[in-house]
Each structure stands twice: as C-alpha cells, then as structure tokens.
LOPAPA-639483 format. One record per residue: residue in one letter; z, x, y of N, C-alpha, C in turn. Coordinates in steps of 0.1 Angstrom, whole numbers, plus 5000, padded with zeros to 4 digits. Layout:
<atoms>
AZXYZXYZXY/...
</atoms>
This chain:
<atoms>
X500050084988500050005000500050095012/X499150065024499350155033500350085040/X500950235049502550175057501450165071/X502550085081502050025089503350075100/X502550055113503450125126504450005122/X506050065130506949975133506950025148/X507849845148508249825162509149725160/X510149705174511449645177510749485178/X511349405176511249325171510649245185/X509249165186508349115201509348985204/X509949015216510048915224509548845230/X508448825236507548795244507548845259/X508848925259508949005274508549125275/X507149115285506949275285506949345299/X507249215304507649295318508749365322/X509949415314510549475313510549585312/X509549615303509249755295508549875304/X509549955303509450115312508250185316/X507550175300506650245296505050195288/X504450215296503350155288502750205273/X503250345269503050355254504750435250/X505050375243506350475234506250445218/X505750605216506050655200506950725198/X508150755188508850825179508250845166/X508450935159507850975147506550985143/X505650935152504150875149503550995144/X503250965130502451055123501250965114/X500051065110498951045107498251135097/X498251045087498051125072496451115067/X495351165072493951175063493351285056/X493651175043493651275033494751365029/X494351505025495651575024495851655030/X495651605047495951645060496651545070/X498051635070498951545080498351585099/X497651465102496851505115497751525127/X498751425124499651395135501251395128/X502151495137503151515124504451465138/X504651375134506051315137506151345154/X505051295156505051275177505951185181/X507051195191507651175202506851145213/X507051075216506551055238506250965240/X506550915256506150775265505550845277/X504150725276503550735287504250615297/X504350685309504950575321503950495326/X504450405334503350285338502750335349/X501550295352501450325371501250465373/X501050555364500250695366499250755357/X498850845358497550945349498351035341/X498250975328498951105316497451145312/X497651355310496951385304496951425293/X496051415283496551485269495751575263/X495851695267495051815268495451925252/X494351975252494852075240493152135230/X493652195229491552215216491252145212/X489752125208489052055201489552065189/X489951945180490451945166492151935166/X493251905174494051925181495051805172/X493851705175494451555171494451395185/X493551465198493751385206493451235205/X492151265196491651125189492051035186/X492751125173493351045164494850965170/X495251065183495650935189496350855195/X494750865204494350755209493450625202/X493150655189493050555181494250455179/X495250555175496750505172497150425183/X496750445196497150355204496450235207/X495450235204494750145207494550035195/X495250105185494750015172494050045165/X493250105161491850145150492050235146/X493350295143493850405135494450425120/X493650445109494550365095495550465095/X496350415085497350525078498050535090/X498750515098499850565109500750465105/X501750585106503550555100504150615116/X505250525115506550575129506350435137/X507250505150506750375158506250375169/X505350255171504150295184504150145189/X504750155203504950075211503550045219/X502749965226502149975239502149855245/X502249885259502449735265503949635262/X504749705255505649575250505749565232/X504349575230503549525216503849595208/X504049605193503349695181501849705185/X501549875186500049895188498849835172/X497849775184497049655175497149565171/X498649445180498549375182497749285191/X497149185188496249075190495849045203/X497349025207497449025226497249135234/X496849225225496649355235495449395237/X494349355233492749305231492249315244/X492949255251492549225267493349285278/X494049365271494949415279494749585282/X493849605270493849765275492249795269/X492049885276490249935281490050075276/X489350065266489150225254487450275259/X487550415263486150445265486250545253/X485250545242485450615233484350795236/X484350915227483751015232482251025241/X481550925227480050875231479850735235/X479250765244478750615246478950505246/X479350365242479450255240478650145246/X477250145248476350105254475150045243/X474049965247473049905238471849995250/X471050045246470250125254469050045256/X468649925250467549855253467849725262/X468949735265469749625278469949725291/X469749585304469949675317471249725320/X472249805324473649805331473849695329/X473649575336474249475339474549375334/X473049355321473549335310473849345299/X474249475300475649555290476749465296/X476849425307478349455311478749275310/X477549195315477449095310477949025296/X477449095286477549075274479149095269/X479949225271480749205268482149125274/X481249145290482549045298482248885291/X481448875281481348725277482348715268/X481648815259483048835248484048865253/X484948925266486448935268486748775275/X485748695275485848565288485048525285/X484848415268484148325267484448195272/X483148145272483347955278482747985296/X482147845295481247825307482347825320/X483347815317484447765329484347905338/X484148055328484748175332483648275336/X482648165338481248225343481448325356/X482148225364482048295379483148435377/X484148385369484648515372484348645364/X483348585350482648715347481848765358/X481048705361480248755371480848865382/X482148765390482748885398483249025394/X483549015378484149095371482949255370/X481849195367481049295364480649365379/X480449265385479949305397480849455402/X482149395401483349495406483249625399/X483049615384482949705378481949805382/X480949705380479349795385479749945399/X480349835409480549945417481749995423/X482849995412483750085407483550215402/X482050255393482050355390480150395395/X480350285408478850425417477450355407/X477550245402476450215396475150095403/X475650065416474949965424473449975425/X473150035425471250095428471450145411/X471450105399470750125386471350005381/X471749905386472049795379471049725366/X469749715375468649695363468149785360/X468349915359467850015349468349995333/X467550045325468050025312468850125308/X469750065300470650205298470050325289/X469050285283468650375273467550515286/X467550475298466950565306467650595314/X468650605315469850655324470150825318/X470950875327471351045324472751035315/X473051135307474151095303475651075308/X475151145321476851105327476850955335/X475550915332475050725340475650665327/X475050725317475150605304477650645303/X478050745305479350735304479650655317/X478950635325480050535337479550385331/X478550405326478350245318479450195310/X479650315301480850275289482350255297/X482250375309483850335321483750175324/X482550185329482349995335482949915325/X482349915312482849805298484549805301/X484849915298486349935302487149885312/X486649875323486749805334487349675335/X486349625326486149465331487649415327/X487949295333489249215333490549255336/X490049415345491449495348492449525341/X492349605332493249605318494249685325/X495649665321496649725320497149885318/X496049945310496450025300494850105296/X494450205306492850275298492950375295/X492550405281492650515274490950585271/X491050705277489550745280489750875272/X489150925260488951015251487451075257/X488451215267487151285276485851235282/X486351135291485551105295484551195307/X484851295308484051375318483651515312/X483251525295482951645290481251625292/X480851705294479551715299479051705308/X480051665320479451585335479751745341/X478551695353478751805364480151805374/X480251925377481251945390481851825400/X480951765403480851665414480651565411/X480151525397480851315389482151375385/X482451515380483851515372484651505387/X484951565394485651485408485651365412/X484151315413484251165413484551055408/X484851095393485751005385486951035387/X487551145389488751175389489351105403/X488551115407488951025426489250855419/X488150815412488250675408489450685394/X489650785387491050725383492450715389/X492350785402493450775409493350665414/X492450605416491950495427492250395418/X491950345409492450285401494150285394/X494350355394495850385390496750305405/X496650355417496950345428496450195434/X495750155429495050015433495849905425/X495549935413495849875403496749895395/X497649945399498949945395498549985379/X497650035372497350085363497550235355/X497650215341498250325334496950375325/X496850465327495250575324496250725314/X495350685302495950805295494350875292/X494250995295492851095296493051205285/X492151225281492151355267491251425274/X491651595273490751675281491051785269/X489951875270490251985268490152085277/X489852095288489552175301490252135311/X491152265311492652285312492652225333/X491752315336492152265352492252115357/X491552025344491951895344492951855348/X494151935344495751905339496151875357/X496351975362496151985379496051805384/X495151735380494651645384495351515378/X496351565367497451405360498351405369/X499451295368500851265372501651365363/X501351325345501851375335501051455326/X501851555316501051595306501451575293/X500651575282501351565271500551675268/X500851795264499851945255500151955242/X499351945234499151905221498252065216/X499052075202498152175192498752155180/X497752165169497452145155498152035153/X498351915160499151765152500051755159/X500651845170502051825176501851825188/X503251785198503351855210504151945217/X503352025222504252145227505052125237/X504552035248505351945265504551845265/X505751785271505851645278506751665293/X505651665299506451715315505651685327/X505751675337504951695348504251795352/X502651845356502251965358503352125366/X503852065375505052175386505652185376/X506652065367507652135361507352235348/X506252215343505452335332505452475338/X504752465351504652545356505952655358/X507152555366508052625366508952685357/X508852545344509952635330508852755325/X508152735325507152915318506652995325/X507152975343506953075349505453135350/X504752985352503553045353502452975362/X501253025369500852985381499852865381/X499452885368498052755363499152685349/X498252555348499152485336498452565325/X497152615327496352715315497752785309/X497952885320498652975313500152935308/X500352855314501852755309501452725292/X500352655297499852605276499552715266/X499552835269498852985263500553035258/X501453025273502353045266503752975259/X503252835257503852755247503352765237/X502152805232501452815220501752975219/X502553055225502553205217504353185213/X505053045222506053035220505952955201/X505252885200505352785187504752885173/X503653015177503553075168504653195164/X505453195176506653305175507753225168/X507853105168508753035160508553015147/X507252985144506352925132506953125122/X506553165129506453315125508453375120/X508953325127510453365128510853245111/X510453165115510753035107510253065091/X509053165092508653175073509553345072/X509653395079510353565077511753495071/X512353415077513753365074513853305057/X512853235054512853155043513153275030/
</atoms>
C-alpha cells in the first residue's frame, strides 16, 4: 500500500494558518532512491521563497509534493491550511512546470481562454474569465502577441504563456520550477520585477526553484538544498552573516563543504 502525506486534522480554517507550505519529515522514495530524506521547513505567506541548489538536487520532486502529483511521499505536508493535493487547493495554487504548458497550435489567448474555462466553468463566469485572461495577458508583457500562436512564439514568450496559465484566478500560492532558465538578462529581471509585483500586490506566496545562485539575492527567503536535504532555511543577509560570506554562492559552497565534513567525520567514527 502506498503511504500517504499526513496532516492535522482540516478544520475548514485556513485563515489562521502562518504559513502557506509546512513540512516535517517529508521524504520521497523512487525506487531504491530516497530523493527526499526527511525535510523540515515552512514557507511564509506574502513573500518569494527560493529553493536553489544543483540540477538533480531534488527541487522537483518537491514541488511536485506540494502541489500534489508526487507519488510515494510520506511525513507531513501542509499547504494552504490543506493536506497537499487536497481537492480545494485546485484553484488555489498556480504550478508552472520546467517546460512549457501550452497547446502550440492555439493563439495566447486561446490558451489562456481554454483553461480559465476549466478553472471557471459555466456561462455565468464568462465575463470574469475574460477579465481574468485579459489581466494575465498583461501581467506578464504579452499584449501585442495575444493572437500569435503559441507554437511561433520564442521560448521565453512560450514560458510567460505557461506564467499566464498560472496566473489566472489569482492563486494563493505559485510554485514555479525555474521558471527563468534559459531566458535572457533582461526577461530574467523582468519577471523577477513581476514576481515581486505580484507577491506585493497580491498579497501572494511564490515559491521559485533556481539553480543560478545570484537568483537567491532576489528572494525574501531561501531554502538551499543538496542531494535530498537542506542545508538552510534562512533569509539571504542572515546566510550571509552565519558563514561569513559576501555572495549567498559562497554561503552555499560553504555549507556543502560544511555537510561533506560532517558526512566524512560521521563514517571515520562508525
């Protein structure tokens, strides 16, 4: 039988709740690799957590876990209030996944059409789909390619398409698995301007997976993750200050020579 996240028992009150994600123990078994080994941490409401670390790291795997489409995760994983992939959280939180999420033979608009139908079916909710996309559209700089087709767009057009999807109905809670790996200098600023802008507007909680560290600079928070774990959970300055160091790079260089010097002390002793 697979085990399934726990969580404290749903009240129906989630306006209480501190934190828009809190796990303890959350681990992740595929195959006969433990991906994620007994993670701790809460993301707070109302700012930009980043969750930075190498490719292969485990960032994925999760932000799958939070969002729900993660098998096999055991511990507990709160979001919103909810056990994560609970039903009611469908419309509450906005996942841009690595590639794409777009139909390339539809225009922008109706991409964005299509699935604000599905978050907002029925003729009643017409108008406010409409406002919905509209907003989205030029939330992320897409006003002049609205009827372009997505399949002729550049690829950092076709990722503000899949931002837009994300967008719509103002979700609570967007979890963007690198959304600016391959963009130039100047859209990776420009989104980064619009996830503050959004966080700060919208009283919204944005958790980002990066692997390109000067990213970090640009969170509230960090979570720095290597091989399934995390090394900190802290704010960029205070990294800086406990490791005595001037970039969060070199802060994360030397928590990872701190975890191999342990890992190292820990098999000499056995």
């Amino acid at each position: 039988m697979m085990n399934k996240v726990t969580a404290p028992p749903d009240t129906g009150d989630t306006g209480t709740v501190a934190e828009a994600v809190h796990a303890r123990e959350l681990t992740v078994v595929r195959g006969p690799r433990t991906v994620l080994r007994g993670l701790d941490f809460d993301v707070p409401r109302g700012q930009i957590t980043g969750l930075l670390g190498p490719s292969g790291c485990g960032k994925s795997t999760l932000m799958r876990s939070v969002v729900g489409t993660q098998a096999k995760v055991t511990g507990t994983l709160d979001v919103l209030g909810r056990p994560a992939g609970h039903p009611t959280l469908r419309t509450r939180i906005g996942y841009v996944t690595q590639a794409p999420s777009v139909y390339d033979d539809l225009t922008v608009r109706q991409n964005l059409d299509y699935f604000a139908a599905i978050l907002s079916p029925g003729r009643a909710a017409a108008d406010r789909r409409h406002a919905d996309v509209t907003q989205a559209i030029t939330d992320v700089d897409l006003t002049t390619h609205g009827d372009a087709l997505a399949g002729n767009l550049s690829g950092g057009q076709r990722s503000r398409v899949s931002l837009a999807v994300a967008l719509l109905g103002t979700p609570e809670l967007l979890v963007l698995d690198e959304p600016t790996v391959g963009l130039d200098p100047v859209l990776r600023r420009d989104l980064w301007q619009l996830f503050h802008d959004i966080a700060a507007r919208r009283g919204a909680t944005l958790l980002i997976s990066s692997h390109v560290m000067d990213e970090a600079e640009r969170c509230h928070r960090l979570l720095l993750m290597r091989e399934g774990q995390i090394l900190a959970d802290d704010t960029p300055d205070a990294l800086r200050t406990r490791t005595r160091s001037e970039t969060v790079e070199e802060a994360f260089l030397h928590l990872v020579d701190q975890a191999v010097e342990a890992s190292r002390t820990k098999e000499h002793t056995r």
